[in-house]
C-alpha positions in Angstrom: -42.8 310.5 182.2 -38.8 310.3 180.9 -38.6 309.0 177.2 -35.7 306.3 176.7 -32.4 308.2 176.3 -33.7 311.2 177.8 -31.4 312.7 181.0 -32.3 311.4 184.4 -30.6 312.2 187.7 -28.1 309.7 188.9 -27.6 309.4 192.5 -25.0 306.3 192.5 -22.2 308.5 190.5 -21.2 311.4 193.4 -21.7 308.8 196.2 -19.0 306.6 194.4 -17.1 309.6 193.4 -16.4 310.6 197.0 -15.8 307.3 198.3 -13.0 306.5 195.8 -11.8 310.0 196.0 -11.3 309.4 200.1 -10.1 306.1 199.6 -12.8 305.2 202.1 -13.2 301.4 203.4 -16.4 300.5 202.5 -19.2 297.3 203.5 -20.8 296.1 200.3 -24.2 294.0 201.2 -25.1 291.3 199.0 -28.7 289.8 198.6 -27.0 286.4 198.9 -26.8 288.0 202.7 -23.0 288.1 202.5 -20.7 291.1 203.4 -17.7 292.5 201.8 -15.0 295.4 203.2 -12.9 297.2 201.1 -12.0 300.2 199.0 -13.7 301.2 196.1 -11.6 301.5 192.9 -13.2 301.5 190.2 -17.1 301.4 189.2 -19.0 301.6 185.9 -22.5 301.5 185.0 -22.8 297.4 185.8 -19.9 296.8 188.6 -17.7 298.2 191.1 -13.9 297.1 192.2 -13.5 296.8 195.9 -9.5 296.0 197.2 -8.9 294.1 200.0 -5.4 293.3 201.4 -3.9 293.6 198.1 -6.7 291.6 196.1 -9.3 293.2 193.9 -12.9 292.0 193.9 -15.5 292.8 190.7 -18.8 292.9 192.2 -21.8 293.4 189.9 -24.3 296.4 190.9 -27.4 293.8 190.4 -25.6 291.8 193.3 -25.8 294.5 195.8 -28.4 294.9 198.1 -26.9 298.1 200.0 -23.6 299.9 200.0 -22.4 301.9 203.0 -19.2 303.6 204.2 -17.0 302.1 207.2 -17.8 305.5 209.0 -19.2 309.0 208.8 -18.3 311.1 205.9 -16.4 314.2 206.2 -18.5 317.0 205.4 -16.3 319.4 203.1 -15.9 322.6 205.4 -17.1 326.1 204.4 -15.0 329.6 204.4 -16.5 330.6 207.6 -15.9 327.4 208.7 -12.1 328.2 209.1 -10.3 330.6 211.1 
């Protein structure tokens, strides 16, 4: 069993990494049953910022019901990959 303050793995942080890195559009499903588009900009601990057309949106994390890319993600290619 984890003690308070003791490291645990965090699943959220690379998922938002790469879709703010890739400037991917994203749909953000809220328990109110609402959906939002947009790019993700900015996230913390509590909230993320989505933009749409110019306007940017604080959502709080304990709104969200799911969070899923517009499309697939790219898979980063390997050496042998590439010829």
């Amino acid at each position: 069993m984890n003690k308070p303050g003791s490291a645990t793995i965090n699943i959220q942080d690379p998922f938002f990494y790469q879709l703010r890195k890739e400037a991917r559009t994203i749909h953000v499903y809220l328990v109110n049953g609402k959906r939002l588009t947009g790019v993700l900009r900015r996230f913390d601990r509590f909230a993320i910022v989505i933009e749409n057309r110019g306007n940017e949106q604080l959502v709080y994390k304990h709104a969200i019901a799911s969070l899923a890319p517009a499309g697939a993600f790219s898979e980063p290619q390997s050496n042998e990959d590439r010829s």
